[in-house]
Structure formats: structure tokens, C-alpha cells
MDAnalysis code that builds the backbone (N, CA, C; Angstrom):
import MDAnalysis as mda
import numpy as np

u = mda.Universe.empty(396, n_residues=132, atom_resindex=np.repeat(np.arange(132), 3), trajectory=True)
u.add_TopologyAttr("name", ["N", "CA", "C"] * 132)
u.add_TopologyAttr("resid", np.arange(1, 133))
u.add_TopologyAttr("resname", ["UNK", "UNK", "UNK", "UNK", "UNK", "UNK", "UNK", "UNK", "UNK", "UNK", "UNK", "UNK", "UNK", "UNK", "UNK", "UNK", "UNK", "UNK", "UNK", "UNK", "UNK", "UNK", "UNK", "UNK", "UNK", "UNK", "UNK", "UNK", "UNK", "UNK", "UNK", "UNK", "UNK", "UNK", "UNK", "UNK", "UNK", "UNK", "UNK", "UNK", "UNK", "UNK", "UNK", "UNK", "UNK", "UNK", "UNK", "UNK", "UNK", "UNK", "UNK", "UNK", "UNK", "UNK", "UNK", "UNK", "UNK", "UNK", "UNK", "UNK", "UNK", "UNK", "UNK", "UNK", "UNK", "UNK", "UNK", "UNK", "UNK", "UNK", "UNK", "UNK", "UNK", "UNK", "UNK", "UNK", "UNK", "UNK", "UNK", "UNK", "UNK", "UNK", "UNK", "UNK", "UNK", "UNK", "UNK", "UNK", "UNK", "UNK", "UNK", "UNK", "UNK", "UNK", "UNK", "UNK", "UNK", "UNK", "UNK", "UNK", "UNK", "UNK", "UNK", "UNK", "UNK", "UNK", "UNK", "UNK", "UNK", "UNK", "UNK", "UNK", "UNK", "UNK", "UNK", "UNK", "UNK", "UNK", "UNK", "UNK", "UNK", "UNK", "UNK", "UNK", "UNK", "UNK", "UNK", "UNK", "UNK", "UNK", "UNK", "UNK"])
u.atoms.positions = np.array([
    [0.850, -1.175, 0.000],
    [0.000, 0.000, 0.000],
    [0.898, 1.242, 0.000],
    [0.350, 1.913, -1.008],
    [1.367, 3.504, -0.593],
    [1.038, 4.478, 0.432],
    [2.165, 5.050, 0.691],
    [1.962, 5.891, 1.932],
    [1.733, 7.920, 1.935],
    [0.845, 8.107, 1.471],
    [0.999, 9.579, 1.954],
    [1.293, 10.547, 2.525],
    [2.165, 11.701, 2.982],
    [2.264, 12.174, 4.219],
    [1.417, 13.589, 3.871],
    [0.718, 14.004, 4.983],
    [-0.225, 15.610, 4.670],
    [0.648, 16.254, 5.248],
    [1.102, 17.316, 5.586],
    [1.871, 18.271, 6.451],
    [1.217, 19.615, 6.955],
    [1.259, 19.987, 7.582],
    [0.188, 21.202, 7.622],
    [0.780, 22.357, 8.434],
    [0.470, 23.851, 8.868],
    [0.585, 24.067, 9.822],
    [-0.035, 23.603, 10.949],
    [-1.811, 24.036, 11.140],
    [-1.773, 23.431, 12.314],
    [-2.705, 21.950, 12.325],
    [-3.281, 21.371, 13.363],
    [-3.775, 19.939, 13.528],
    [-5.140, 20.126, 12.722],
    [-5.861, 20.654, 13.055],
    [-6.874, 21.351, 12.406],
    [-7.009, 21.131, 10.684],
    [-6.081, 21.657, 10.280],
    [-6.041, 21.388, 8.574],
    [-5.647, 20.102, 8.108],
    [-4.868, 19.315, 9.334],
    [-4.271, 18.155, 8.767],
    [-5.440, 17.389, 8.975],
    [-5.883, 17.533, 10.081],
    [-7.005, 16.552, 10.147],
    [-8.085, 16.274, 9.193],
    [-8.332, 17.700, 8.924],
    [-9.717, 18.094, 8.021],
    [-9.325, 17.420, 6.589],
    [-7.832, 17.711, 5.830],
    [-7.951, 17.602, 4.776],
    [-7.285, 15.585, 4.855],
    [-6.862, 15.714, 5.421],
    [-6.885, 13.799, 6.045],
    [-8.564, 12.975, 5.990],
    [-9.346, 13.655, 6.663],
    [-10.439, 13.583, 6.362],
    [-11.406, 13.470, 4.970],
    [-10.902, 14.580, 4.517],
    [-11.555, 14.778, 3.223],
    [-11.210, 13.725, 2.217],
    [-9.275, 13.277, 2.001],
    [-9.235, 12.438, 1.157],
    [-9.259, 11.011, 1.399],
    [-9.475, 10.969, 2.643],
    [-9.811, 9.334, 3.028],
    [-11.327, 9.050, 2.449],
    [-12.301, 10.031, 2.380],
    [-13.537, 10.225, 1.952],
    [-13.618, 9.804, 0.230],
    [-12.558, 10.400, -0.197],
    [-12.379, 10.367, -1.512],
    [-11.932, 9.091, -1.973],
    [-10.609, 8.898, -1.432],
    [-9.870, 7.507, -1.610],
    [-9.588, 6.416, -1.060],
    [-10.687, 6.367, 0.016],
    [-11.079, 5.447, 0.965],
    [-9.751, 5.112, 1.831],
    [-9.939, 3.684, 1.830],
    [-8.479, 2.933, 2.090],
    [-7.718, 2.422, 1.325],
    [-6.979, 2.794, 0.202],
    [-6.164, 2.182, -0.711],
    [-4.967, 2.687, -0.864],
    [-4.829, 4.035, 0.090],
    [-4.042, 4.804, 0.291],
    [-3.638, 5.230, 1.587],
    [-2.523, 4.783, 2.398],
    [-2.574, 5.103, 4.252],
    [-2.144, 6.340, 3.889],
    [-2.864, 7.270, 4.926],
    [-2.706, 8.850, 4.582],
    [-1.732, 8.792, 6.286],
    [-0.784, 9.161, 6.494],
    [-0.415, 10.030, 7.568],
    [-0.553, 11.786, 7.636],
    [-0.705, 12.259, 8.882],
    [-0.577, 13.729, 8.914],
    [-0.205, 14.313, 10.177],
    [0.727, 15.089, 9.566],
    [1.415, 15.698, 10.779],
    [0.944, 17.258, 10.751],
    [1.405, 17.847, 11.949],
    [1.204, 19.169, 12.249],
    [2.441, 20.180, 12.686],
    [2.812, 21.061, 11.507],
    [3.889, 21.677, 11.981],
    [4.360, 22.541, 13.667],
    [3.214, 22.614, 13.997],
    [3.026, 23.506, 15.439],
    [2.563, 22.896, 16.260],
    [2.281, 21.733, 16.282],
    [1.684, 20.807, 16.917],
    [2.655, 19.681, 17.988],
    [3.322, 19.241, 16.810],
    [4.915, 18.280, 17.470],
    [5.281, 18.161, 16.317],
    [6.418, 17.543, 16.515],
    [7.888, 17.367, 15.779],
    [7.826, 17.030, 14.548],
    [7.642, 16.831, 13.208],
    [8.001, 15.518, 13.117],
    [8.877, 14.215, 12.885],
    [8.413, 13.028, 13.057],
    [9.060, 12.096, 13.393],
    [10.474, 12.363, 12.319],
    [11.565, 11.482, 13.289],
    [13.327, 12.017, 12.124],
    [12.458, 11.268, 11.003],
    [12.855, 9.903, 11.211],
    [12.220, 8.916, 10.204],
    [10.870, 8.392, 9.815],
    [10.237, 8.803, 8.745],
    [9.079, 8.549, 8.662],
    [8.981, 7.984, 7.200],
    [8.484, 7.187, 6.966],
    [8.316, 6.959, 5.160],
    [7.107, 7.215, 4.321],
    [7.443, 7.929, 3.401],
    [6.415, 8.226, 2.587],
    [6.477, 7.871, 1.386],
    [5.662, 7.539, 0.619],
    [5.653, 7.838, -0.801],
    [5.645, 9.058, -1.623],
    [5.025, 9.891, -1.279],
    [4.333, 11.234, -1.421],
    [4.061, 12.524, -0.321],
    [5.131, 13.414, 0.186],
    [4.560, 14.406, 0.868],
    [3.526, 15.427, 0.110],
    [3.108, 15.769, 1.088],
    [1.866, 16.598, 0.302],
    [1.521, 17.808, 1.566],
    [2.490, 18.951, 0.776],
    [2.330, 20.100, 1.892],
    [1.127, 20.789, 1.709],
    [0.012, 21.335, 3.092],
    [-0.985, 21.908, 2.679],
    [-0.983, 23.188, 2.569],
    [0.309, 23.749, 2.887],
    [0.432, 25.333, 2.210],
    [1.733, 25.670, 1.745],
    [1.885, 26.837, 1.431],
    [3.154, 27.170, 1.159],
    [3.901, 27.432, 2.393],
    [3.623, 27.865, 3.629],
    [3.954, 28.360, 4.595],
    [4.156, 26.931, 4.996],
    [3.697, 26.073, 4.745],
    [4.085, 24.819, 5.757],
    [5.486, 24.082, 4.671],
    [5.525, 24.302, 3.235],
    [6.434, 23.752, 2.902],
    [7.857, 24.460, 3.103],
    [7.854, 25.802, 3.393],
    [8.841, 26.711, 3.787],
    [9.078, 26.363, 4.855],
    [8.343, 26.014, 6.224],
    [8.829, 25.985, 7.470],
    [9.085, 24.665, 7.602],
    [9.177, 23.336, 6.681],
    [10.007, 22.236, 6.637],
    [11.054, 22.345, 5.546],
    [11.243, 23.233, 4.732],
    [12.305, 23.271, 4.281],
    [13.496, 23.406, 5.000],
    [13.609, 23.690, 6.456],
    [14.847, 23.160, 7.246],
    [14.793, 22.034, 7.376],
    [13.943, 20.798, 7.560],
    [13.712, 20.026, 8.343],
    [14.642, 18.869, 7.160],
    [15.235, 17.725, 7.803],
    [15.847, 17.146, 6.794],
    [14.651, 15.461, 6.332],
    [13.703, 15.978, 5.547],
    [12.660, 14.647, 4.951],
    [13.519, 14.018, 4.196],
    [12.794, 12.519, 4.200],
    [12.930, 11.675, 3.475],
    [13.447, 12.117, 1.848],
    [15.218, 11.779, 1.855],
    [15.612, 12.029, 0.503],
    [15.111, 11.168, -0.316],
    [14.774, 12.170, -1.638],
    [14.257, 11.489, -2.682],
    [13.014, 11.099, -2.901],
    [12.008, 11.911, -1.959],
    [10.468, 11.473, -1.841],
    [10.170, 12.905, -2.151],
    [9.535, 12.104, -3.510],
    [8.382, 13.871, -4.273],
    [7.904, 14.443, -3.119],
    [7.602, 15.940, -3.785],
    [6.736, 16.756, -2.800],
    [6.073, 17.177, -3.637],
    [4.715, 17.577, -3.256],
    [3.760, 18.564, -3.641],
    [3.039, 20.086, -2.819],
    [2.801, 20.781, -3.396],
    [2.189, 21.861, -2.142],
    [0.770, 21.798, -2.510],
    [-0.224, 21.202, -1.815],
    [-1.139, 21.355, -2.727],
    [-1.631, 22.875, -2.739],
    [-3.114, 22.988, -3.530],
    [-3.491, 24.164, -3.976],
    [-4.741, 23.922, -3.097],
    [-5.141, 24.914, -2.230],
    [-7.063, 24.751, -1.882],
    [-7.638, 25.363, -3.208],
    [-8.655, 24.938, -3.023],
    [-10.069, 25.660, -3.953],
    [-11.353, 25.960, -3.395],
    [-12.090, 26.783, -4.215],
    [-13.591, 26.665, -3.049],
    [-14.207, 25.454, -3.762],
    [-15.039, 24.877, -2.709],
    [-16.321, 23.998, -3.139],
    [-17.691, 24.612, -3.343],
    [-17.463, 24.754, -4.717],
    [-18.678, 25.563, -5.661],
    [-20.258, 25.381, -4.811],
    [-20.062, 24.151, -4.525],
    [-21.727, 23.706, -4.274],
    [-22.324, 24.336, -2.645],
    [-21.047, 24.695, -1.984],
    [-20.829, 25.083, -0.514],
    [-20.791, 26.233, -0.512],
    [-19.777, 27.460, -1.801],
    [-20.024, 28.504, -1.431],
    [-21.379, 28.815, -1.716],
    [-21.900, 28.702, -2.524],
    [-23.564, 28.669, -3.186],
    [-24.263, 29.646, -1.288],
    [-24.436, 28.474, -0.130],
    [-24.372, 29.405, 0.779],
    [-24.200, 30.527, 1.293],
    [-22.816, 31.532, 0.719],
    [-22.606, 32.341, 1.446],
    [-23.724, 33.374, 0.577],
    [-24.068, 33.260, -0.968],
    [-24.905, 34.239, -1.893],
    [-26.266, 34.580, -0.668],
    [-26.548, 33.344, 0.219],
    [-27.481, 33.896, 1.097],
    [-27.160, 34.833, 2.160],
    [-25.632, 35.066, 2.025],
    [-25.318, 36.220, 3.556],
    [-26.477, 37.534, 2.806],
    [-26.883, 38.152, 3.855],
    [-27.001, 39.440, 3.151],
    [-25.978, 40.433, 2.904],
    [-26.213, 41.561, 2.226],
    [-25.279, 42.142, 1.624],
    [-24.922, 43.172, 3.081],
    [-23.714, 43.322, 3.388],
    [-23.110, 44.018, 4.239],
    [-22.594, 43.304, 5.086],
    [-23.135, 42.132, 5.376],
    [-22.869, 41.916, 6.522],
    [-21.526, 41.550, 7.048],
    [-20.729, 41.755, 8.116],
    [-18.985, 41.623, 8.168],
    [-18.890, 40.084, 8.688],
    [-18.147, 39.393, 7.931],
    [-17.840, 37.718, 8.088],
    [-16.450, 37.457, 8.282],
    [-16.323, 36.400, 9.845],
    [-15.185, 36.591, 10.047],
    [-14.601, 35.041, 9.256],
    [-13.372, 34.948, 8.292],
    [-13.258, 34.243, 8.020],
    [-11.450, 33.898, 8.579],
    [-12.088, 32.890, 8.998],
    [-10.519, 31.645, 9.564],
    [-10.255, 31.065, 8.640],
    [-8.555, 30.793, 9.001],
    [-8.197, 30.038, 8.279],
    [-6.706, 29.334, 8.847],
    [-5.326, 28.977, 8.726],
    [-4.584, 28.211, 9.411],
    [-3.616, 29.432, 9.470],
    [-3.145, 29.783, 8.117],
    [-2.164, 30.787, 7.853],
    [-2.865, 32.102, 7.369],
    [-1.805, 33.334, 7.230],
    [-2.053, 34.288, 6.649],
    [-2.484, 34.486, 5.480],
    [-1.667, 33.996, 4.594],
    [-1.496, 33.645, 3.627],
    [-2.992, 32.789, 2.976],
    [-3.503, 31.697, 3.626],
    [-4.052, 31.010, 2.844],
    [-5.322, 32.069, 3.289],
    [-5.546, 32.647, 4.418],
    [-6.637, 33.578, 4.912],
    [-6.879, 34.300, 3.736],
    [-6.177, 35.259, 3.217],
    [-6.128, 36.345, 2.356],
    [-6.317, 35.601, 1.083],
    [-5.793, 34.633, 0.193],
    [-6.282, 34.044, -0.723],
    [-7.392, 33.764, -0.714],
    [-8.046, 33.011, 0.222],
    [-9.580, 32.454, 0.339],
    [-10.033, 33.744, 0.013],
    [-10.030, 34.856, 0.613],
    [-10.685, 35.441, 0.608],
    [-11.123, 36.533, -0.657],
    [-9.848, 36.138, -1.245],
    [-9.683, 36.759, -3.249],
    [-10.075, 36.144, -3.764],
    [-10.028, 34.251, -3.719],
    [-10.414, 33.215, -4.400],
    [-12.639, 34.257, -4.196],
    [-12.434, 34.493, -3.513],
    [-13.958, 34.081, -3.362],
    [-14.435, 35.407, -3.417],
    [-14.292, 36.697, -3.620],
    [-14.554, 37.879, -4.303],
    [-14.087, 37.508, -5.408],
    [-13.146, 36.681, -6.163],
    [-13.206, 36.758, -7.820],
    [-14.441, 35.902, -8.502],
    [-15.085, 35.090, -7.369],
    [-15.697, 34.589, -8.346],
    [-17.579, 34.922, -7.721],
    [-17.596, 36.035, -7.458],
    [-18.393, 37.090, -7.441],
    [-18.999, 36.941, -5.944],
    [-18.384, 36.706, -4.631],
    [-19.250, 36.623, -3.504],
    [-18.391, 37.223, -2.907],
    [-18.382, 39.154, -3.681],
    [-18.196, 40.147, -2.987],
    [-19.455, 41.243, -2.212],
    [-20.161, 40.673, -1.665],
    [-21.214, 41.010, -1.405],
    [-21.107, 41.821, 0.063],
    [-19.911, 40.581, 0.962],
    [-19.667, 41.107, 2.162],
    [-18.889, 41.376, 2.876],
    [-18.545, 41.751, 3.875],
    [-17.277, 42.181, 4.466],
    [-16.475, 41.135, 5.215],
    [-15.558, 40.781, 4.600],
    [-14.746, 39.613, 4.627],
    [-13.238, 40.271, 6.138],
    [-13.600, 39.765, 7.097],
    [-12.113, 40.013, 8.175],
    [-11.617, 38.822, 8.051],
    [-10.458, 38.937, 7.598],
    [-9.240, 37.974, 8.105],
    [-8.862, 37.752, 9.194],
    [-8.689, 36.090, 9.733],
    [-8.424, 36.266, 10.690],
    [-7.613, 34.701, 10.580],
    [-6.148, 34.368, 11.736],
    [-5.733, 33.371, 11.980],
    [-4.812, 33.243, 13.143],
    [-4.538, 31.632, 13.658],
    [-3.806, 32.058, 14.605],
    [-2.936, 33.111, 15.341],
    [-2.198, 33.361, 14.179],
    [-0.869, 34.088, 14.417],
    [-1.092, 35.857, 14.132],
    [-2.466, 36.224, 13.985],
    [-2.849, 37.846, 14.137],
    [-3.436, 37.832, 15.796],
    [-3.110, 39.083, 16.003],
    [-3.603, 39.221, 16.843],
    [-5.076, 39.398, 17.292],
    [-6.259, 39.334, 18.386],
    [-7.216, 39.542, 18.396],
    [-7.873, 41.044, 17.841],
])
């Protein structure tokens, strides 16, 4: 069986998107996932496939010394068309606080989703590492 690794910043995203593709690809694929802020990870771990869930998480293991010679990917999020469909019901004004893991992916979501026209409302960024 091949082995996946998710990487994430925090537990939260690893879990969720661990979640999501076990949903997808059942068991034919052992997914591991670690959490950059969470604990360590392991020296030795084997993967077939890392699969960083941001850019910020593949930068902050770029010290880390992984498994030589095992591809990486960063993946990309996207919205789920059928889910944002929802927010067209916010009313217009209203200020929405939107989370997310990193800065970075905060502020994208939040372009991803005024470009594709659900600029309706007032979008705050918000993530761990801002302040309240």
C-alpha cells in the first residue's frame, strides 16, 4: 500500500484535509498527517508522497531534513462551488469573520472568493498568528 504524508501548519487542517481524502480515496491509500506547530516531526518517517498543505508549511520544513528522494507537492485549496452557493445567502453588508490556518491562505480564500463574485460582504481575516 502507498503511503501519503499531509503536512500542515496546524492539527486542524491536517485533520480536516486527512479527512476529506480518506472520503475520496477510501483505504487504498494510508494517509499520515502531521502538524507543523503541533509536534515534531518524526526524524524517520516513510512516505511515498509528501503533500504540503500550504506554502507556509512547505517553507517551514524546508529546514527540516525529509525523506531524501520522496516527491513533494504543495497542494493548492479551492472553493467547493456547491458550498459557497451558501454564502450568496449572507445578506449584503454583513462583516464575516473568516478563519483560516495561515495568513497567507486567509487572504487568498478570501480573493479566491470575491473573484468569483461573492463580494457582497465584508470579509475580516483572521488566523492564529494575528492578533485579536
Amino acid at each position: 500500500m502507498k503511503n501519503l504524508a499531509l503536512i500542515a501548519m496546524s492539527s486542524n487542517t491536517s485533520k480536516a484535509c486527512g479527512e476529506q481524502l480518506r472520503h475520496l480515496i477510501g483505504e487504498r491509500v494510508n494517509i499520515t498527517q502531521y502538524s507543523l506547530r503541533s509536534e515534531p516531526l518524526p526524524v524517520n518517517f516513510h512516505a511515498d508522497l509528501i503533500v504540503f498543505l500550504s506554502q507556509e508549511a512547505s517553507a517551514f520544513a524546508s529546514d527540516l531534513q525529509l525523506q531524501p528522494g520522496c516527491p513533494s507537492i504543495i497542494a493548492r485549496r479551492s472553493i467547493n462551488y456547491h458550498e459557497a452557493q451558501l454564502l450568496l445567502k449572507i445578506p449584503a453588508g454583513t462583516d464575516v469573520l473568516l478563519v483560516n490556518d495561515v495568513a497567507a491562505s486567509t487572504t487568498t480564500t478570501i480573493a479566491l472568493l470575491q473573484t468569483i463574485g461573492i463580494d457582497h460582504i465584508n470579509y475580516y481575516p483572521y488566523c492564529p498568528q494575528m492578533d485579536s
